[in-house]
N, C-alpha and C positions, 0 to 999 in steps of 0.2 A: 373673160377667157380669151376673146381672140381682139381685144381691144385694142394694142397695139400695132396690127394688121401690116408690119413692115415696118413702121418708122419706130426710131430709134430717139430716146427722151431728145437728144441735141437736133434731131431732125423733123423732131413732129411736126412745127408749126411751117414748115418752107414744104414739105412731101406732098404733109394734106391741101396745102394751099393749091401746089400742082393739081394735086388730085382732084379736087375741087373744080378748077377751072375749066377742065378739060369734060366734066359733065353736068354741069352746071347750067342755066341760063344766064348770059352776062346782062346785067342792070336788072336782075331781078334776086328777090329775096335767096339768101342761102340756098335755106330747104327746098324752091319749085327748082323743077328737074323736069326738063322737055323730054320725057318719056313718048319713044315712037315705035318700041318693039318691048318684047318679052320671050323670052329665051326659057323652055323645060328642057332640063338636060334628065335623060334617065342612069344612072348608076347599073354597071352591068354587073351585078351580083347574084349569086345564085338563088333559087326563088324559094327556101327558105331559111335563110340570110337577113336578120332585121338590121340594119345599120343606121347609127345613128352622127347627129350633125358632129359629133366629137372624135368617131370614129373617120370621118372622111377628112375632119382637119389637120388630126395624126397623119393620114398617107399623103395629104398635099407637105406637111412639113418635113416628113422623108423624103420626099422630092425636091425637099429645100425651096419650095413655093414659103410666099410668106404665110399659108393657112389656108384656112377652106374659103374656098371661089364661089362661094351660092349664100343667097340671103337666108335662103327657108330651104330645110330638109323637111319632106312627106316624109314619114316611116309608114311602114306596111298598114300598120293601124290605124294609118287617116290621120293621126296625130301629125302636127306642125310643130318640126323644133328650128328655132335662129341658128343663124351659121355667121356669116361675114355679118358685121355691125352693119345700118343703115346707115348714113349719115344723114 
């Protein structure tokens, strides 16, 4: 669903490669990632308002964002849904 994340079929492989580098560790595998911080953002919606990870990537692309900006949406129910692909 949100696989595309911005890049366009002619531009995937040079964006993500950007993308890549800039959080990446250089000279080390792809996947490790120098993780030094962790960011919860809360959704200010009203409190009984269930919103879900598809919901919030609808209002980032009315905003003309490329899609929803968060890896994992909590819903009210403890339930964990995917949002932005991991790479």
């Amino acid at each position: 669903m949100y696989s595309s994340f911005g890049f366009s079929s002619g531009q995937t492989s040079s964006k993500k490669a950007r993308f890549m580098r800039a959080f990446f560790v250089p000279g080390e595998s792809e996947f490790t990632m120098n993780i030094t911080k962790l960011v919860v953002h809360c959704a200010d919606t009203p409190n009984d308002r269930d919103v879900t990870a598809e919901d919030i990537h609808q209002w980032h692309i009315q905003r003309k964002w490329a899609g929803i900006g968060y890896h994992k949406v909590i819903r009210r129910d403890g339930s964990i849904e995917n949002g932005r692909p991991e790479l």
